[in-house]
Structures are given as structure tokens and as C-alpha cells.
C-alpha positions in Angstrom: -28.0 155.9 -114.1 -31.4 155.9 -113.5 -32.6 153.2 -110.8 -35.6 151.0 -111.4 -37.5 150.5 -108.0 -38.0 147.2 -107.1 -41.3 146.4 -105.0 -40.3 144.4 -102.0 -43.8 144.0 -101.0 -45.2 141.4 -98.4 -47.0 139.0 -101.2 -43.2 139.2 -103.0 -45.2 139.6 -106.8 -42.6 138.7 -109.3 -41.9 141.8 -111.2 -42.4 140.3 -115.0 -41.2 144.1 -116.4 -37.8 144.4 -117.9 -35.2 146.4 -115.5 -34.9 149.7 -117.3 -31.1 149.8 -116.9 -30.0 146.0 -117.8 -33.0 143.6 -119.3 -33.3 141.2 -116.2 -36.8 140.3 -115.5 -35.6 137.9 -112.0 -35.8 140.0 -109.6 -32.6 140.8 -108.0 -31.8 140.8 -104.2 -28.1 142.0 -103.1 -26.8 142.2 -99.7 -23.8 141.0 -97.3 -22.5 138.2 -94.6 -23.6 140.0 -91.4 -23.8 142.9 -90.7 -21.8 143.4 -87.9 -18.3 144.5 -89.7 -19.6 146.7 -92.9 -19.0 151.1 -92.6 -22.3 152.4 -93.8 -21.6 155.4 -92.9 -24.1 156.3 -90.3 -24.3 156.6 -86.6 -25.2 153.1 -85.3 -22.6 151.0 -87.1 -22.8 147.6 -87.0 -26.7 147.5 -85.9 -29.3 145.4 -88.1 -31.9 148.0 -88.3 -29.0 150.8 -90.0 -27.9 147.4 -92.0 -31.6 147.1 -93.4 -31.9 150.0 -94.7 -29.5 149.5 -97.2 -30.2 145.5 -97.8 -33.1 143.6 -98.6 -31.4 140.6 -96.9 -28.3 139.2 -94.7 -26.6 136.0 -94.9 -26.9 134.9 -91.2 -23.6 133.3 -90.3 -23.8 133.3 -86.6 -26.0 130.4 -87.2 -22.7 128.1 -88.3 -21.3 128.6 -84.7 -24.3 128.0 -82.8 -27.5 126.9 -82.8 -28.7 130.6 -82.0 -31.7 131.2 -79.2 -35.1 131.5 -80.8 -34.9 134.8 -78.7 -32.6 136.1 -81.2 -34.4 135.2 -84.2 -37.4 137.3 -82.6 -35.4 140.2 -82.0 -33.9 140.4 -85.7 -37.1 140.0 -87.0 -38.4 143.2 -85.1 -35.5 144.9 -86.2 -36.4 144.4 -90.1 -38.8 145.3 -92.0 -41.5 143.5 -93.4 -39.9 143.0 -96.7 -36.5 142.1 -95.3 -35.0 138.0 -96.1 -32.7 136.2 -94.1 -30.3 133.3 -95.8 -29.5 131.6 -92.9 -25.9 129.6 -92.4 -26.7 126.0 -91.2 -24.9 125.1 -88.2 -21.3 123.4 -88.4 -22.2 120.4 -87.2 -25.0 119.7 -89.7 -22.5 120.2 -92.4 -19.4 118.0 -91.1 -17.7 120.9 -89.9 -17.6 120.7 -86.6 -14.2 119.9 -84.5 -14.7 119.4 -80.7 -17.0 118.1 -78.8 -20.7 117.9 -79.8 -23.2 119.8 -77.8 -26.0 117.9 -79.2 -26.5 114.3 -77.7 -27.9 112.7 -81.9 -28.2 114.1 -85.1 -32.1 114.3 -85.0 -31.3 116.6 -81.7 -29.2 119.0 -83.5 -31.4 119.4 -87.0 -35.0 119.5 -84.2 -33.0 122.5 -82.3 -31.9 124.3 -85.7 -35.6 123.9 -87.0 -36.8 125.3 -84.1 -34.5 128.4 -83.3 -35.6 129.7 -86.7 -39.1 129.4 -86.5 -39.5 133.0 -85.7 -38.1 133.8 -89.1 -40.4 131.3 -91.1 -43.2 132.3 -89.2 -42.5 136.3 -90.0 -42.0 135.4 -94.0 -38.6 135.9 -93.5 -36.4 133.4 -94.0 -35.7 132.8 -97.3 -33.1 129.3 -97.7 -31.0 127.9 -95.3 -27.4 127.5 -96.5 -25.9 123.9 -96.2 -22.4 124.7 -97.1 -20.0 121.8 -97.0 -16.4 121.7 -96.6 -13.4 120.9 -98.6 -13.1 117.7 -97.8 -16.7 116.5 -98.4 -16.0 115.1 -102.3 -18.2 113.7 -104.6 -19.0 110.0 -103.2 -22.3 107.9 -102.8 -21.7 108.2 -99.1 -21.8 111.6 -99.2 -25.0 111.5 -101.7 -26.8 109.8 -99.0 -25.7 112.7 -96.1 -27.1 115.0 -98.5 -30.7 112.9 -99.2 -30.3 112.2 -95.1 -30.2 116.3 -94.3 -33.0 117.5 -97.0 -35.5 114.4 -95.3 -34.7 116.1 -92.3 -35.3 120.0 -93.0 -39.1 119.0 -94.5 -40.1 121.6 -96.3 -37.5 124.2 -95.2 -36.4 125.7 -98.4 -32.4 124.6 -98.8 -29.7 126.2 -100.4 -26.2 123.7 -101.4 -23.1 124.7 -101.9 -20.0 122.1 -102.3 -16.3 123.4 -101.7 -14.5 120.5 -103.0 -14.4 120.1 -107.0 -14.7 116.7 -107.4 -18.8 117.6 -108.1 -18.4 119.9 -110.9 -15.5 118.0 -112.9 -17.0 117.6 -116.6 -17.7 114.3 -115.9 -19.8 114.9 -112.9 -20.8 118.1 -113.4 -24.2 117.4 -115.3 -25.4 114.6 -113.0 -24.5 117.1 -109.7 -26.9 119.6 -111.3 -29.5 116.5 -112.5 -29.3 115.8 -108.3 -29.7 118.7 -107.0 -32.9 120.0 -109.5 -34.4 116.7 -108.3 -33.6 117.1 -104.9 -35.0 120.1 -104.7 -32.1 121.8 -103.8 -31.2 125.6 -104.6 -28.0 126.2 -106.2 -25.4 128.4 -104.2 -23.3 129.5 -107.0 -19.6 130.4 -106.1 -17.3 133.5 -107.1 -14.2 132.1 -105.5 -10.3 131.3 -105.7 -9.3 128.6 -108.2 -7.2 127.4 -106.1 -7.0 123.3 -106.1 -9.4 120.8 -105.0 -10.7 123.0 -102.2 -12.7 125.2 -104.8 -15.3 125.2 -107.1 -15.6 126.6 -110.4 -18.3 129.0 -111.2 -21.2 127.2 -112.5 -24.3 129.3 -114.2 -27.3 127.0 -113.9 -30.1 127.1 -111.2 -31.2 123.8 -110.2 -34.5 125.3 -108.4 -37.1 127.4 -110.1 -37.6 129.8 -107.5 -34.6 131.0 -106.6 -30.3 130.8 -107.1 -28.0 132.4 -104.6 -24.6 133.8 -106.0 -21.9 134.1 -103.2 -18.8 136.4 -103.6 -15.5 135.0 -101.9 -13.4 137.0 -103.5 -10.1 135.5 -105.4 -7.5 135.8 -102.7 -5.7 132.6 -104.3 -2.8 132.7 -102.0 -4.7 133.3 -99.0 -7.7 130.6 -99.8 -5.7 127.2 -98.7 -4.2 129.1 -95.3 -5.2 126.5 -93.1 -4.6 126.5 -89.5 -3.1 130.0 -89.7 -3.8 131.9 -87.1 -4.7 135.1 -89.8 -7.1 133.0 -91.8 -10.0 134.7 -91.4 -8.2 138.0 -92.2 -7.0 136.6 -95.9 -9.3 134.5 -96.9 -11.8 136.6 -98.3 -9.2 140.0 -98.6 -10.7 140.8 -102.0 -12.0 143.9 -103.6 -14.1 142.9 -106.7 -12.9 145.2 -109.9 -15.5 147.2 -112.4 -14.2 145.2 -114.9 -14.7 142.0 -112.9 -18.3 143.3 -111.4 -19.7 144.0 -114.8 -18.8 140.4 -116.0 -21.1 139.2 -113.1 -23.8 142.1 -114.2 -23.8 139.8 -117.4 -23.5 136.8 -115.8 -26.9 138.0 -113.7 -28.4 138.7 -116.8 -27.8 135.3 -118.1 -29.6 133.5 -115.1 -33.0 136.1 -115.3 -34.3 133.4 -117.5 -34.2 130.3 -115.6 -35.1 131.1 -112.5 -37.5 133.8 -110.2 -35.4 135.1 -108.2 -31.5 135.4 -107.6 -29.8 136.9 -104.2 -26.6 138.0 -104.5 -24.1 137.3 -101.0 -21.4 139.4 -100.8 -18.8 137.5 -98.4 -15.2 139.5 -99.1 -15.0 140.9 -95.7 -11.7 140.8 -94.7 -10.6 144.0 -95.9 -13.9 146.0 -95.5 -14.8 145.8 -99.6 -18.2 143.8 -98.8 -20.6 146.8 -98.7 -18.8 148.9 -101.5 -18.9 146.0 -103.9 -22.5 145.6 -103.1 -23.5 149.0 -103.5 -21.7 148.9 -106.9 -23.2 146.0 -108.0 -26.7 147.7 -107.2 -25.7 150.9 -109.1 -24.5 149.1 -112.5 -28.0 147.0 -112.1 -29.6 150.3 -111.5 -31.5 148.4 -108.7 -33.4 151.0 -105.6 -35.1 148.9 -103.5 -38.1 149.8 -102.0 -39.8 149.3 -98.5 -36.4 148.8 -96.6 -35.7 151.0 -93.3 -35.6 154.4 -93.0 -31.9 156.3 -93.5 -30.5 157.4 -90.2 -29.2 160.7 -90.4 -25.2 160.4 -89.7 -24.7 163.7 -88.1 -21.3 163.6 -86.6 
């Protein structure tokens, strides 16, 4: 297949010509959770600069643990190129996650330190949304409106991306008036590929609620390891998934759907567990015929 080279230029022009190889006008931006655990097969595994020269952008997920040092920020931003986008993870305790004691003495503490450890990456035209990702138990509720209105006051003009992991906002009943909040909200719609698997998971839902841009995260569909809980293994189940052709070109369709409503669309592939991430990426990329230019140099991988 024949792969159409998309311009990753500093200004970020829209590209308003059809993609040779699938009709999607958005432009389309694919890349993984970290980069720390992907085989790229090159010399320097596991280092950002080999990572950005295959990706136009990272979900930052370090970021949930820990408010990260600005320091870091500044040196991931010299080790990308100019055209390169971070979606950075909020941290855990902005998003009711967070188990433990709070390093932070207030809420306005914790939001000021997050604003400012990422400054580097605003001020570099880098960072492109941060994700607010709640958890299971955060359910549809007026309260939980209000913690959503309370977190976009406080992240100004930062460019926000939502995504919900309990289902209670996208029953039918709900589902419309979610997406009527968001939109007005100004919130960017994180739109899930993950495990039906109760009231801790959300159905996929195909509409942006932001002009600008929609982010599509891949989970996988480990049903049975989704709801593991405590376990010790979580982390290793949770996203065990490798995506199908079959399932892949459903999303190639479902990509092609979503060029009309909004600019852009960056596609997060999260299924790390077993090491599919990259591959499902780089297949994604291939049946979009996508080649992106301006990324980092190839390293050669010569042993």
C-alpha cells in the first residue's frame, strides 16, 4: 500500500486532501502509552528519542503517579522533535484516584504544581490535551458534574481531554446529555476500545464533543482480566490484548466515520501487557497508509 505523507509541520496546517489510501481528511496521529516497554527493534530500546521516530506522540502516564519535575518535561522536549505531541496523564489525585496519603497540602496546590511541571511542554507546542481519566467508581451524579466544572475552571485554558470508566454516563438515557456537557464544557472526548465488562466500562461511543480534536484509546478486550482488582498480576492482564485485522479494520472504518466532525483524532494504543502495543499501532498506520513526516531519524540496529 502506498503511504500518504502526512506533514507534521510546526504551524500543524490541517491537511484538507483526501488520504490516498482510505478517504479521511482529519488528520490522523497514532502512537502508544510510554515508551518505556515497546521492542522497536533498534539499539536503544526503551529511550524517547528511538520512540519518536516512529510516533508523532506518547501518552505520558508517569504523570498519574507523580506530579513529574519541570526538569523532566525539559528534557523530553529536547529529546523530540519539533513536530512531536504529548497527551499527558493527569495526576491521580486530580482524578479521585489517589489512595494514601496526599503530598499536596489543598487541591489548588496540587492542580498549581501539575500546571506548572508541564509548562515546558506548552511552551515548546507540545502538549497537546491533558487526560483527566476517572475511575470506576466516579458515576454519573450532580456531585460529580460539579468536580468536573471545578477541574476544567482550574486548568484555564489547558486543552482537556475526559474520559469516564463507569457506564452510568453513556446509558441511553444519559448518553446524549454526557455528550451535550462535554461539547459545552469544552471538553475533548477520550473515546474507549475496552472490555464490556459491567459497570466498570464504557461502551464505545463515536462522537467528538470538541472541534479540534478526539482521542481514541485502545484497552484491549481482556474481559476476564478487566475487573482483577487488588490482584497482585493486574497490571499484567488488564490490557493482555492483541487487536485482530479483522477487529483493526473495523476501527479503520470507525476512523473514517469521525474525519468529518472533527480536525484531528490521536489514536492511544494502551494494550501493553503482552507487548502488542507497537505492532497494533504500526498496523493501524499501514491499513491507513499513514508515513509521517518530520519525526526522528531511524537508528541503525546493528547488532
Amino acid at each position: 500500500m502506498m503511504g500518504h505523507k502526512v506533514d507534521l509541520g510546526r504551524g500543524r496546517s490541517y491537511n484538507e486532501d483526501k488520504y490516498s489510501a482510505c478517504g479521511v481528511k482529519a488528520m490522523i496521529y497514532i502512537g502508544l502509552t510510554g515508551w518505556g516497554d515497546h521492542d522497536l527493534g533498534e539499539a536503544g530500546r526503551g529511550k524517547l528519542p528511538v520512540y519518536g521516530a516512529h510516533f508523532p506522540i506518547v501518552e505520558l502516564d508517569s504523570s498519574f503517579y507523580a506530579v513529574q519535575p519541570t526538569k523532566n518535561y525539559v528534557k523530553w522536549n529536547e529529546e523530540t522533535p519539533s513536530v512531536f505531541g504529548f497527551v499527558v496523564k493527569a495526576y491521580q489525585g486530580m482524578t479521585g484516584h489517589l489512595r494514601g496519603e496526599n503530598p499536596f497540602d489543598n487541591e489548588d496546590q496540587m492542580f498549581d504544581a501539575f500546571k506548572g511541571s508541564i509548562r515546558p511542554l506548552q511552551e515548546a507546542g507540545k502538549l497537546r490535551a491533558v487526560l483527566f481519566q476517572y475511575p470506576p467508581w466516579f458515576e454519573c451524579s450532580k456531585e460529580n458534574v460539579n468536580t468536573l466544572k471545578v477541574a476544567k475552571a482550574r486548568m484555564k485554558d489547558i486543552p482537556l481531554a475526559l474520559e469516564f470508566r463507569h457506564q452510568s454516563w453513556f446509558v441511553p438515557e444519559m448518553r446524549e446529555r454526557t455528550l451535550a456537557f462535554m461539547e459545552s464544557e469544552g471538553w475533548i472526548h477520550s473515546i474507549c476500545d475496552e472490555p464490556q465488562a459491567g459497570v466498570g466500562s464504557v461502551p464505545i461511543v463515536l462522537q467528538q464533543t470538541h472541534p479540534e480534536l478526539t482521542i481514541v484509546r485502545f484497552h484491549g478486550r481482556n474481559v476476564s482480566g478487566w475487573n482483577q482488582g487488588g490482584a497482585d498480576n493486574w497490571r499484567e492482564v488488564r490490557y493482555l490484548y492483541h487487536y485482530n485485522k479483522e477487529e483493526l479494520l473495523e476501527w479503520k472504518e470507525r476512523l473514517e466515520l469521525l474525519h468529518s466532525q472533527v480536525k484531528d483524532i490521536y489514536v492511544i494504543f494502551n494494550n501493553n501487557s503482552g507487548g502488542h502495543a507497537a505492532g497494533n499501532a504500526k498496523d493501524l498506520m499501514e491499513m491507513l497508509g499513514l508515513d509521517y513526516e518530520g519525526l526522528a531519524p531511524r537508528q541503525l540496529d546493528l547488532f
